[in-house]
C-alpha angles and dihedrals in degrees: 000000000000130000100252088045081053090056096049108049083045083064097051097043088059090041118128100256116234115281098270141152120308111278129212098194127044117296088217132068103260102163108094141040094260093051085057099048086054086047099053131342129056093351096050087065086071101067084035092062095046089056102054082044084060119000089206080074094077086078081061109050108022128042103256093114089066095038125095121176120219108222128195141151091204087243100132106012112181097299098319092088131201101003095142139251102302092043088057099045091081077064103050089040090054076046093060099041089064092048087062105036090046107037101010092248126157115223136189110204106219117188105195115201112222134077094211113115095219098048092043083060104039089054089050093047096043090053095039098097084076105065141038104229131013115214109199112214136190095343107140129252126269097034084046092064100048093043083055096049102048094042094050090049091043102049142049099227135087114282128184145161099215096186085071109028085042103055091042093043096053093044100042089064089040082058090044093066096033095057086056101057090042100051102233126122123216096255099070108044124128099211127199111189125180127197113048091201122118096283095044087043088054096041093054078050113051080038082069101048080062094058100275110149117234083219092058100055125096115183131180138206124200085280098054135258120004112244139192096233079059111109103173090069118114114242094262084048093056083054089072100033113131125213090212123112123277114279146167126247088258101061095044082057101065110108088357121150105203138020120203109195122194108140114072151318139297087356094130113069124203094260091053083059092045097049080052115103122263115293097015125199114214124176107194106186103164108132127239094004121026125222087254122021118246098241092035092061099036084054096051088045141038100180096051125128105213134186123164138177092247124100093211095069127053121273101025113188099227126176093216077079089075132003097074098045088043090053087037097061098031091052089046088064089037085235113200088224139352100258126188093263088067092045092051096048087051086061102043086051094045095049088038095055080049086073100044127100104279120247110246093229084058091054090062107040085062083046093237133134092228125355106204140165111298159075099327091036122044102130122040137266120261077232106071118109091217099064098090099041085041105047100021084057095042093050086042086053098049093043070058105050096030082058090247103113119091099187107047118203117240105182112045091184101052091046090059093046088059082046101065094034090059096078126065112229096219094077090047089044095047090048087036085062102030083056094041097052082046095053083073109006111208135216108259133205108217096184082176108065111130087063107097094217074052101057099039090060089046083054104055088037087060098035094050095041102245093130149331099264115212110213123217123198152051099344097212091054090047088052092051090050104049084050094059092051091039092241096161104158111114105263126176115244131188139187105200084194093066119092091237080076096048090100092045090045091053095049091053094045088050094056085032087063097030079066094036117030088101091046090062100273123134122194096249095051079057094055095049090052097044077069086073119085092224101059093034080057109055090040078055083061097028089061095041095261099117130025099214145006124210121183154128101091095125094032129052117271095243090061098043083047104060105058083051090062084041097066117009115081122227122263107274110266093016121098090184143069130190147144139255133189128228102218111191101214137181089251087047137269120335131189109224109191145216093025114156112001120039099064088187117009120196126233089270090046084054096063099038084056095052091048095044084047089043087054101051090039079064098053091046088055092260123137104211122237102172137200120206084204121201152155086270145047122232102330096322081132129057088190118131092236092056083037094064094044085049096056096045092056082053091057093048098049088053101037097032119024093152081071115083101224140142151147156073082199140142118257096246092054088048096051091044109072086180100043084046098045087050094043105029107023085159099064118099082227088064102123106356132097124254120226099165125069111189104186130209101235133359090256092071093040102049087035085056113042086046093050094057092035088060105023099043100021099241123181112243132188115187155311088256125205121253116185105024126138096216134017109273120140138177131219122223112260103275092011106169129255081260107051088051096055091047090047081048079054095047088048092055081046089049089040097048094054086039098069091032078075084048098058097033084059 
């Protein structure tokens, strides 16, 4: 190779890869010698040279253009104040975290030791040729404002606060909207704020930009309302001094239309609310605790407009909103700051998604039937899978049109496109499902809990609120154990061995052979089984007593299994059960099915399968595209294997043509949407992406699940259960301390849909 085609393929080798998913491993050959000569040395000098030829290259060849440092001094951390640099790190590095999981942007968390303003600055500038975009974090007001001010106006990258333009981005579309349900217009608000630190400051100020009068604030510190004889108030303070007389809160309330609450908590009474004007708009963003609580004021008032900073209540006003889609669109253009315009253009688009049609996977994950415009709900979930593609292109639209980007977007589809592809799905599944269990925690059976995997998982189900675990065991062992782990929360544990059970033990064995006398059971034979956990445990579910069962994680599945089929009836309607598995991909999650009961399925178990798997996608906000896979592809085999899958589909198309479904094809075609639309332009699967395997046999299944989940390292949650009556699933045999809070997690999904059909009855 010549020396020019060296260089060249040097440069190649250090080129930013295309925006993609997340990845987990390297994005570059690293494997032989040559890879790393290309890597570093000699082949590393190249991209180097064409830096230092044009410095705006480094966007080119290094990843700068996707790194923002977190900055912080440790001087006002979340409520905690001024507890220094390392104590503040946990919090840039969570910062950081969200960066990542919610715009697919690399972060290093930097924690600078000094309070002076200059030297806080120098070290930022002098560090600032390594990264793309700097998000300042907890550092107190005023020093924040000035550190801002100086490192927007001294480099060409992105800089933002984000405590103060967070908090008054997110909630500036929240006031938007609620302006507009409750017929004001900004420029006649009386407006009460508390709290004249940096959020509450930006928040006045980017108020104004929408038409709020200055006249017509009235803001308060600890020591009561700001006024203009007080000489002890910051510059931005003087700016919302008042010349009235002194006065309370309560008084500044009366006839007021919003109240913007970021000081702390249950400061605001009843009768503050009730002296308010009519609709009144009130942002209590206290945390944890909000000036107001959320019931309290929806019960003084009717008419109330409420937002808080709690995920617990409707309309939270959440950062997440807004930092990573802000840095996301400004870094794309590679924007020289993040200007008002950008900021604006974050709120209009927040407050505009709030109006659109709901995504039914958002539904969910707020554990809602429709989530639609209005009171309760006037600025997005976290949880919505447009945010990224809706406020990232607005900001990058207005860094065009405010003269600060210096790489214009040409192609807006296809930016969004790259948008949406930057993110993996598996981290958004896996907190889809951890939010939605917690929405409605269920009570769950661990037959398992002396072991100490068990247990763990118990523990995080029950610390994180996913659901309210029920122990069986020894009960000494179990509390050993929990003492070990530090698993302190009151949790019921029982030993069905122990005389105190003999009378519960009875009454299970007595409905267990009502079911079961014709099938060969005795009573007595009841009674002895009702002495093993499992059993104990799904009768527990079976008579109300217990919402879920999850198990199988020290014994095989078949065994674990087939007490499950023992007691616990069959869905009504449905004559078979069977499992799929929830793989989290890199193209996103995927239901592989049957993947652990039905070793050869006919033509008819096939399609009940597919339908049964169709069903749960759908719970899980997945709208089901399904391959019948196969050896073979659309009758090119007459064996009786492609034949069955053959006839299935059939049966689909006729029975069930609202499913997408198709086959009999092999898996490559099916995974291919391009191979399949050149080859197949017939299929129904022709470009579209599947989302749904149904495979001939349990050996392809199982083969194949376990053979992503090991190779590639592929997250898997089951097999879940399809068919069953009631909620019971069974862990794979050593399944880790993860997978078993993510299948207790499964169980409260499956619970929670299971007494929806309850109630609906």
């Amino acid at each position: 190779m010549d020396k020019e085609s060296k260089r060249r393929e040097a440069l190649l080798y250090h080129a930013k890869p295309t925006p993609g998913k997340i990845q987990v491993v390297p994005t570059k050959n690293y494997a032989t010698q040559r890879d790393l000569s290309l890597a570093y040395s000699p082949g590393v000098a190249e991209p180097c040279l064409e830096i230092a030829k044009d410095v705006n290259n480094v966007y080119k060849y290094t990843a700068k253009g996707n790194l923002v440092a977190v900055i912080s001094n440790g001087t006002a951390v979340l409520g905690l104040g001024d507890i220094g640099p390392e104590a503040s790190k946990p919090v840039m590095e969570g910062k950081g975290l969200l960066f990542k999981i919610f715009a697919g942007i690399d972060v290093f968390d930097i924690e600078i030791g000094t309070k002076n303003v200059e030297e806080f600055i120098q070290t930022v500038k002098n560090i600032a040729p390594t990264f793309g975009g700097i998000n300042l974090e907890d550092i107190k007001a005023p020093e924040s404002f000035e550190i801002e001010r100086r490192l927007v106006e001294e480099l060409n990258i992105p800089v933002m606060h984000d405590d103060q333009h967070g908090t008054a981005i997110i909630s500036s579309a929240a006031l938007l909207n609620a302006l507009e349900l409750a017929g004001k217009k900004a420029e006649d608000l009386k407006m009460v704020v508390s709290g004249a630190g940096s959020a509450a400051l930006a928040c006045a100020d980017m108020y104004i930009l929408l038409g709020v009068k200055l006249e017509n604030i009235l803001m308060f510190n600890s020591k009561g309302v700001l006024t203009k004889d007080n000489p002890s108030l910051s510059v931005l303070q003087q700016k919302y001094a008042t010349d009235k007389k002194p006065m309370s809160l309560e008084e500044a309330l009366v006839g007021a239309d919003i109240f913007l609450g970021l000081s702390s908590g249950n400061i605001m009474t009843p009768q503050m609310l009730l002296g308010m004007a009519e609709n009144p708009i009130v942002f209590a963003m206290a945390n944890p605790n909000p000036e107001i609580a959320y019931n309290l004021a929806i019960e003084t008032r009717k008419d109330v407009i409420m937002a808080t900073g709690r995920s617990d209540h409707p309309n939270q006003v959440n950062n997440v909103l807004g930092f990573p889609y802000i840095f996301r669109g400004a870094l794309d253009v590679r924007a020289t700051k993040i200007n008002e315009a950008m900021k604006m253009a974050a709120v209009r688009a927040l407050a505009a998604l709030a109006k659109e049609s709901v995504p039914e996977q958002v539904n969910i994950a707020n554990g809602v039937t429709k989530l639609t415009f209005g009171r309760e709900y006037i600025i997005p979930s976290p949880f919505d899978p447009r945010l990224i593609s809706v406020v990232a292109s607005a900001v990058a639209k207005a860094a065009m049109d405010s003269g600060v980007a210096q790489n214009p977007i040409l192609d807006w589809k296809k930016y969004e496109e790259e948008l949406l592809g930057r993110l993996g799905t598996d981290n958004k599944m896996l907190r889809f499902i951890t939010n939605r269990a917690k929405m409605n925690p269920k009570r769950i059976v661990f037959p398992e809990a002396e072991h100490l995997d068990v247990l763990k998982a118990a523990q995080i189900v029950s610390e994180e609120g996913i659901g309210i675990p029920i122990l069986l065991g020894k009960k000494e062992i179990i509390l050993e154990l929990k003492n070990e782990l530090g698993f302190d929360a009151d949790v019921q544990i029982i030993d069905p061995k122990v005389k105190e059970e003999e009378e519960r033990r009875n009454k299970f064995a007595k409905a267990f052979w009502n079911t079961r006398q014709r099938s060969g059971i005795s009573l007595y034979d009841a009674q002895n089984l009702m002495r093993e956990r499992n059993y104990f445990g799904a009768m527990m579910v079976n008579e109300g007593e217990a919402d879920a069962l999850v198990t199988g994680q020290t014994r095989s599945y078949p065994s674990v299994v087939k007490p499950m089929l023992q007691l616990i009836e069959k869905e009504p309607g449905v004559s078979l059960v069977s499992t799929t598995n929830l793989m989290l991909t890199n193209r996103g999650p995927m239901f592989l099915s049957d993947t652990a009961i039905n070793i050869n399925p006919s033509a008819e178990d096939l399609a009940k399968i597919a339908i049964m798997t169709a069903r749960t996608a759908k719970i899980f906000g997945v709208e089901p595209v399904i391959a019948m896979v196969s050896f073979s592809n659309f009758g090119s085999s007459h064996n009786a294997g492609a034949a069955k899958v053959r006839e299935a589909v059939a049966y689909l198309h006729k029975h069930h043509p609202d499913i997408v479904v198709d086959g009999e094809i092999q898996a490559d075609f099916a995974l291919n949407p391009e191979m399949l639309k050149a080859k197949f332009p017939f299929s129904k699967l022709a470009g579209k992406e599947v989302n749904v395997l149904i495979f001939p046999n349990l050996e392809a299944a199982n083969i194949t699940y376990k053979l992503l989940k090991e190779l590639n390292k592929v997250g898997s949650i089951g097999p879940i259960m399809l068919g069953m009556g009631k909620p019971v699933h069974i862990f794979q045999l050593g399944a880790s301390v993860e997978e078993m809070v993510h299948m207790s997690a499964i169980a409260v999904i499956d619970a929670q849909e299971n007494e929806k059909k309850v109630i609906q009855k």
